[in-house]
Each structure stands twice: as structure tokens, then as C-alpha cells.
C-alpha positions as CSV (number, residue, x, y, z in Angstrom):
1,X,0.0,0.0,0.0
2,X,1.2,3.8,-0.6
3,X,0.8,5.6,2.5
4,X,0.2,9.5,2.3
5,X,2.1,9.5,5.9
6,X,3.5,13.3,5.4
7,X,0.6,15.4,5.6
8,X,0.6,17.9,9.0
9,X,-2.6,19.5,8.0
10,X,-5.1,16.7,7.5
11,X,-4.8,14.1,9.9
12,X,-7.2,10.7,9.9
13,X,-7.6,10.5,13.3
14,X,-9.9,7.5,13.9
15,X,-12.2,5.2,11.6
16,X,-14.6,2.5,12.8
17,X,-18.4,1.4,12.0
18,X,-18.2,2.8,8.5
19,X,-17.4,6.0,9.7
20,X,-14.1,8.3,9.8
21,X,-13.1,11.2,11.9
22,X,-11.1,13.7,10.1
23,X,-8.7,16.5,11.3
24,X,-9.0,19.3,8.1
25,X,-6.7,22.2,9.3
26,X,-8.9,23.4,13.0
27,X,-11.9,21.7,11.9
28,X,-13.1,17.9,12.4
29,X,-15.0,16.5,10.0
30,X,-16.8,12.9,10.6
31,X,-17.7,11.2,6.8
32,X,-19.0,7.9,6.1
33,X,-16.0,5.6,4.5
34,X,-17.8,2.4,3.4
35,X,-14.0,0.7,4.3
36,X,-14.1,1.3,7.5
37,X,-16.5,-2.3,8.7
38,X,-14.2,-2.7,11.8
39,X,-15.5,-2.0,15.2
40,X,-12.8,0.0,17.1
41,X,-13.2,1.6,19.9
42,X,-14.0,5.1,19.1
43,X,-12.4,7.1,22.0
44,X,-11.6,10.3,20.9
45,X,-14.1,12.9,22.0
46,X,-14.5,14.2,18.4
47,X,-16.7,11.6,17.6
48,X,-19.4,13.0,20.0
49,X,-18.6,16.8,19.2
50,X,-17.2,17.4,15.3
51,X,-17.4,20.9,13.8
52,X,-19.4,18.7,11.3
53,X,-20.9,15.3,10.2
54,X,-22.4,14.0,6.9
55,X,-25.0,11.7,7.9
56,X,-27.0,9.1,5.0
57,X,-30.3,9.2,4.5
58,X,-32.3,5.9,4.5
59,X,-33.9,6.9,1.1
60,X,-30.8,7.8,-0.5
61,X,-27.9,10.1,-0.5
62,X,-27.4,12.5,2.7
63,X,-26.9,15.6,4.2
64,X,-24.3,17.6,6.4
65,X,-24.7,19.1,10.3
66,X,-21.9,22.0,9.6
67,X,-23.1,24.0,12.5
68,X,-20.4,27.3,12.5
69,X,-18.2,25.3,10.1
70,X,-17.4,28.3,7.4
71,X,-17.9,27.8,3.9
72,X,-14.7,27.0,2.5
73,X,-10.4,27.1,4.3
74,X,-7.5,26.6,3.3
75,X,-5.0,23.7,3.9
76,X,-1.6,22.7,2.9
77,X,0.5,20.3,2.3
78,X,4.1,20.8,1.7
79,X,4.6,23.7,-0.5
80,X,0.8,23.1,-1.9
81,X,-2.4,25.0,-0.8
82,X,-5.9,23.8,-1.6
83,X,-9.3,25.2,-0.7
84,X,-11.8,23.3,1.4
85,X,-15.5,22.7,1.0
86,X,-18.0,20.4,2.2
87,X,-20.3,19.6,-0.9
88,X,-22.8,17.0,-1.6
89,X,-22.0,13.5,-1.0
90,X,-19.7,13.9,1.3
91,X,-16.9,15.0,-0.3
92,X,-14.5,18.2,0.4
93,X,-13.0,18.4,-2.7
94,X,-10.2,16.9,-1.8
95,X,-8.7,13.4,-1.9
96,X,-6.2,13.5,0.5
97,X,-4.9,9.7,0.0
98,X,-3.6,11.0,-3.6
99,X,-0.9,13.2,-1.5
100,X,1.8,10.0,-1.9
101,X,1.1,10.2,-6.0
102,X,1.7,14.2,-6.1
103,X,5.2,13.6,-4.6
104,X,5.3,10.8,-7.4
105,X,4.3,14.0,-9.8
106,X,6.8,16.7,-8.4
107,X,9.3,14.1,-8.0
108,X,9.4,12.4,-11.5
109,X,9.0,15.9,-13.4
110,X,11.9,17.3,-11.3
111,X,14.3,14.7,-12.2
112,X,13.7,15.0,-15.6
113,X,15.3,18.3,-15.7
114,X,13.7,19.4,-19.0
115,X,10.4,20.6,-20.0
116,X,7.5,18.6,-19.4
117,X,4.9,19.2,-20.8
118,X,1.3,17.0,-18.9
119,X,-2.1,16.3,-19.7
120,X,-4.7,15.9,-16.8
121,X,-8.4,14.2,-17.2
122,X,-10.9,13.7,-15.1
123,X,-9.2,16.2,-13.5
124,X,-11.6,17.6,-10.5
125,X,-10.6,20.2,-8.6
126,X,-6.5,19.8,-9.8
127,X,-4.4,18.3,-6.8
128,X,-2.5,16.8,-9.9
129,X,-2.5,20.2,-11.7
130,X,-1.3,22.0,-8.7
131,X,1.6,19.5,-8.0
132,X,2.5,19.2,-11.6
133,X,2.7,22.6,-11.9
134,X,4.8,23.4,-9.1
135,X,7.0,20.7,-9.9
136,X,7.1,23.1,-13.3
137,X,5.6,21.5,-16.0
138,X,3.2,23.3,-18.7
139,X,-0.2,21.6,-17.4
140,X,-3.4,20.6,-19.1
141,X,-6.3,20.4,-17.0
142,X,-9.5,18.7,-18.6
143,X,-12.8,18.0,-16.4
144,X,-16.7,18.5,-17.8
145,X,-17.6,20.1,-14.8
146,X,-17.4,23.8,-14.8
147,X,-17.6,24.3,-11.4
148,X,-14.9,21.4,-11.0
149,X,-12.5,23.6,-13.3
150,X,-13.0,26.8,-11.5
151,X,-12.4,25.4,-8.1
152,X,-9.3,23.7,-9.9
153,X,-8.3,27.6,-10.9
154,X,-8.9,28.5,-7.3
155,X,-6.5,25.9,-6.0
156,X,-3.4,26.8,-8.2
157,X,-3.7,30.5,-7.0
158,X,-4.0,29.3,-3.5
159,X,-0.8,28.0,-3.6
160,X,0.4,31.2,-5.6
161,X,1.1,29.6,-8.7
162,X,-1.5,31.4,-11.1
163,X,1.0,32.3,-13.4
164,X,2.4,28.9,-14.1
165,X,1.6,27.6,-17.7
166,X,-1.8,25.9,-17.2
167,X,-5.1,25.6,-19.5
168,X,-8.1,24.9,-18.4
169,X,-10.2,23.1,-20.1
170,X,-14.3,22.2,-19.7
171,X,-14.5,19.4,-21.9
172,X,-15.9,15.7,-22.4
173,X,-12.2,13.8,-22.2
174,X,-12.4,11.3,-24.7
175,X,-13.4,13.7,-27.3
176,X,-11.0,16.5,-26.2
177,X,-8.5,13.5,-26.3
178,X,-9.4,12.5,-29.7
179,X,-9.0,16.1,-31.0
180,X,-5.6,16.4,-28.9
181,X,-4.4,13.3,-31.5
182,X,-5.5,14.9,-34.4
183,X,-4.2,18.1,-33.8
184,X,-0.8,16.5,-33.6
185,X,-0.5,17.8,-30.0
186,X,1.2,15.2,-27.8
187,X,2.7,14.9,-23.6
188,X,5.4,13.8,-21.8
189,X,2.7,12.7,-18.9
190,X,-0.7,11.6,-18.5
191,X,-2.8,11.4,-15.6
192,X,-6.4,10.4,-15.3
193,X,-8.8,9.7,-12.5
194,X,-11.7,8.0,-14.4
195,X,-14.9,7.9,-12.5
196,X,-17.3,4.8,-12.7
197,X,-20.2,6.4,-14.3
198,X,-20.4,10.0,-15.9
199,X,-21.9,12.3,-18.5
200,X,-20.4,14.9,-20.6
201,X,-20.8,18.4,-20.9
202,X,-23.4,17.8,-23.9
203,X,-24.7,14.2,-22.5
204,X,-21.7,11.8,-23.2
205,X,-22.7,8.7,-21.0
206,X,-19.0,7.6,-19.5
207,X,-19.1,3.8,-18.0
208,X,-15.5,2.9,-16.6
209,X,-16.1,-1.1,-17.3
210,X,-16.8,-0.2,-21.1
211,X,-14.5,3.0,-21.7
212,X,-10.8,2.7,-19.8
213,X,-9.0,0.5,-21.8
214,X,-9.8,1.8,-24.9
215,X,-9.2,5.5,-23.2
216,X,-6.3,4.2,-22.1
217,X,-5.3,3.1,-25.8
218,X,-5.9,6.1,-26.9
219,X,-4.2,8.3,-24.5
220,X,-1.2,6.4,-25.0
221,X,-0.7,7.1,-28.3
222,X,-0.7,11.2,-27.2
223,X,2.9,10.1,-25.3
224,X,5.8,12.1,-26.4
225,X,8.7,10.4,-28.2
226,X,10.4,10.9,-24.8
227,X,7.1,10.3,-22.4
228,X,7.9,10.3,-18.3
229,X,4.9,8.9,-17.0
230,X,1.3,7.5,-17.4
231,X,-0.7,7.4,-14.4
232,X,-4.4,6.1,-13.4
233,X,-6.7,6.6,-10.4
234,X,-10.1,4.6,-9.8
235,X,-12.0,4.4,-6.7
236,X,-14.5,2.1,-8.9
237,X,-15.3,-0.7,-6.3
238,X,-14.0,-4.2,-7.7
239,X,-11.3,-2.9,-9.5
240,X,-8.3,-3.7,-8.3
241,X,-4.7,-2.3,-8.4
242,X,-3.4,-5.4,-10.6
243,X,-6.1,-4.8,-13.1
244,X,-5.0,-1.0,-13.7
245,X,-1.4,-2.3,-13.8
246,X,-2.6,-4.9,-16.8
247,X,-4.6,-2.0,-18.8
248,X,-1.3,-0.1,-18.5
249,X,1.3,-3.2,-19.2
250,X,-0.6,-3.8,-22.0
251,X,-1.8,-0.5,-23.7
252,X,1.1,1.6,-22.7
253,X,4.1,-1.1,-21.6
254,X,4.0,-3.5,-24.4
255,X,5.1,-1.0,-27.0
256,X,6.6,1.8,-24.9
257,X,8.7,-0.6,-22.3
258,X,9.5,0.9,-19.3
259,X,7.9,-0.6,-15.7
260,X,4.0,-0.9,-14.7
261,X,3.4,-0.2,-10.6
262,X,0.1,-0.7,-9.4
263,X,-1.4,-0.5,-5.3
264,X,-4.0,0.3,-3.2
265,X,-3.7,4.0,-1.9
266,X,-3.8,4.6,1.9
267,X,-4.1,6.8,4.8
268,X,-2.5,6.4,8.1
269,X,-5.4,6.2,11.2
270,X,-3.4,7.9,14.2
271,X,-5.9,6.3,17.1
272,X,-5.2,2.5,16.0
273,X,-2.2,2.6,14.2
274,X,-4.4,0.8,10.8
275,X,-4.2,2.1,7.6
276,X,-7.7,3.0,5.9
277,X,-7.3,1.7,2.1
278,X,-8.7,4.2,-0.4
279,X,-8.8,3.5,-4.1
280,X,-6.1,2.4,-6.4
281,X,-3.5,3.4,-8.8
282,X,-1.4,2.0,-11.8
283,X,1.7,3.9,-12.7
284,X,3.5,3.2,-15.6
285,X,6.8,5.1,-15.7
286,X,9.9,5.3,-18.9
287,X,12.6,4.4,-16.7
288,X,11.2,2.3,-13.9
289,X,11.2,6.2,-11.3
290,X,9.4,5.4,-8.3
């Protein structure tokens, strides 16, 4: 598993009984994580007073008990800054987990030593943008969610870095994609984070089951002559790390070379020492970088 172990402002504090108890900046947060089926004891006092708690509703979906919680914050990570919101479903806008593959980002683009030049999908609101671009690479950021993109846009500037070579980009990705390859335009990086089910901007109907691999084929041939890295998110339940690492051995590996990594993603629980699995990622990579 790939640990995001280095974060000071987000802390995991405790998970148990489907739920987790977060630590976002000064505020505690307590989600539902459907990982979380143990039955630890839950000792820390947060449980019983968060600053808020997203609760499910029996007839489907949820709502959230933010009592003074303020509308959006800021927290960092490193030398990154990204803004905070509780929104529907659960989510913050934020995956925190995906701190150990921005490191992966800044790292590989750093070494390189040359211009690099990436292409983002799926791209929400641009933790991958923000590290990519910090790491100084020229960044494409593609989502079909406007409000996704502007939030994205928000981010970067949060961590003062507005006026780092990035396009944004509110687009279906598979036929921004297909445009990219016959415009001739082509990247030394690719990350996507695929969701299971989606619709486009006009009505495109996305299903991961049916769409990655042949995504994936495509993408790959938008590589550069000298490509760094290819890299895939899912959270799709029932799709494992190994299968990402196939799709990527076989679309990207088999005529490119270079090494396939695949693994679950993880956060660190700081009350029982666990780690609370959360999606997984393939990485393929030229030169075999970790």
C-alpha cells in the first residue's frame, strides 16, 4: 500500500463502523467511509462533538450538520495549498490519500530536468494540476464540470502559482482526447482519474467497465517520443490495483517498455495505528522512477 504518511494538515484521526473522523486544518469532519467495517473503539471525544458530520439518509444520499463550520479554508501540504468545501455526497474536494502520487508527480517531473509538458483528465478540482505545476511543468487540466474547473483555478492560485503555464479546459475527455491526436499535440505525462459512471458536458454517457481500456489506448498514443509517466486513479469498487497495472502493461508497456506499478492507496489512522485503504493506482513510468 502507498501511504500518504507526510501530511501535517489533514490528519485521519480514527475510523470505525463505517465512519471516519477527520482532522481538516482546525476543523473535524466525521464522513461515512464504506472501508471502514471494523468495530474499534471510538475514544476520541470528536466523535461526539465534530465541527461537522455527513449523515446518509435511508432513502438515499445525505446531508451535512456543519453547525459554524465556514464555507470553505484553506489547507496545505508541503509547498501546496488547496481550498476546502464540504459539498454533496460527502466529499470536500479533496482526496487526501492522492498526497503520496503528487510527490510521485513533483518528483518524476523534477528529475527529468527538462520541460515537461502534462495532460490531466478527469481532472476535479486539480491536486495533480497543482503538484505538476509546481514541480514546473506546462499543465493541461481537462474536467466537464465547470464548477470542477473553477475550483481547480482557485487551487493553483492558493498555492500562488497562477501564473504557471496551465489551460483549463471544460471538456468531455475522450473527445477532447481525440481532438488532442488529431491536432498533432502530444505529452510527456498523463494522468487520469476515471470515474465509474459519468456524463459529458453535452450528455456523453462515461461507464469505466466499457470505456478505460480503450481511453487508455488512446491516451497512450498522445505520449511524447520521450514520455515520463502514465498514471491512473479509480476508486471504482471491484477494481483492483493489478487490473489497472494490466490496462497499463498492455496498452502503454508492451510498445513503450519501461515498468508498470500498481497498489491500493492509503491513509494512516493515528488512534489505531491501521491504515484506511482508499482506491487504487497504476503507474506506468519510462525508466522504472518510483
Amino acid at each position: 500500500m502507498w501511504i500518504s504518511d507526510k501530511w501535517t494538515e489533514y490528519e485521519l484521526v480514527d475510523c470505525s463502523r463505517g465512519e471516519k473522523l477527520e482532522r481538516w486544518g482546525g476543523y473535524y469532519l466525521v464522513r461515512p467511509d464504506p472501508q471502514a467495517i471494523w468495530d474499534t473503539p471510538r475514544n476520541n471525544r470528536c466523535w461526539a462533538q465534530p465541527d461537522a458530520k455527513y449523515t446518509r439518509s435511508s432513502s438515499g444520499g445525505g446531508s451535512w450538520d456543519k453547525g459554524g463550520l465556514p464555507e470553505h479554508w484553506r489547507i496545505r501540504y508541503g509547498e501546496l495549498s488547496f481550498l476546502v468545501r464540504p459539498m454533496n455526497f460527502k466529499h470536500t474536494g479533496l482526496f487526501p490519500e492522492q498526497a503520496v502520487n503528487w510527490d510521485f508527480i513533483m518528483d518524476t517531473i523534477r528529475r527529468a530536468a527538462r520541460p515537461v509538458n502534462v495532460l490531466n483528465l478527469f481532472a476535479y478540482t486539480g491536486g495533480a494540476t497543482v503538484a505538476a505545476a509546481a514541480a514546473g511543468a506546462k499543465v493541461c487540466h481537462v474536467d466537464a464540470a465547470k464548477g470542477m474547473v473553477s475550483w481547480a483555478k482557485e487551487n493553483l492560485k492558493a498555492s500562488g502559482l497562477e501564473d504557471r503555464p496551465v489551460r483549463f479546459i471544460v471538456d468531455d475527455c475522450i473527445k477532447f482526447a481525440e481532438r488532442e491526436l488529431r491536432r498533432g499535440n502530444r505529452y510527456d505525462a498523463v494522468i487520469m482519474d476515471p470515474p465509474s459512471y459519468g456524463r459529458g458536458p453535452s450528455g456523453e454517457v462515461w461507464k469505466l467497465e466499457e470505456g478505460l481500456y480503450p481511453f487508455v489506448e488512446l491516451c497512450a498514443r498522445l505520449l511524447s517520443e520521450k514520455p515520463l509517466f502514465f498514471l491512473i486513479n479509480s476508486y471504482t469498487t471491484g477494481l483492483s490495483p493489478s487490473a489497472l497495472g494490466y490496462i497499463l502493461g498492455s496498452a502503454v508497456a508492451k510498445e513503450r517498455g519501461g515498468v508498470c506499478r500498481c497498489d491500493e492507496l492509503g491513509l494512516p489512522v493515528t488512534e489505531s495505528g491501521l491504515a484506511l485503504p482508499c482506491g487504487a493506482t497504476g503507474r506506468w513510468t519510462a525508466e522504472g522512477e518510483t
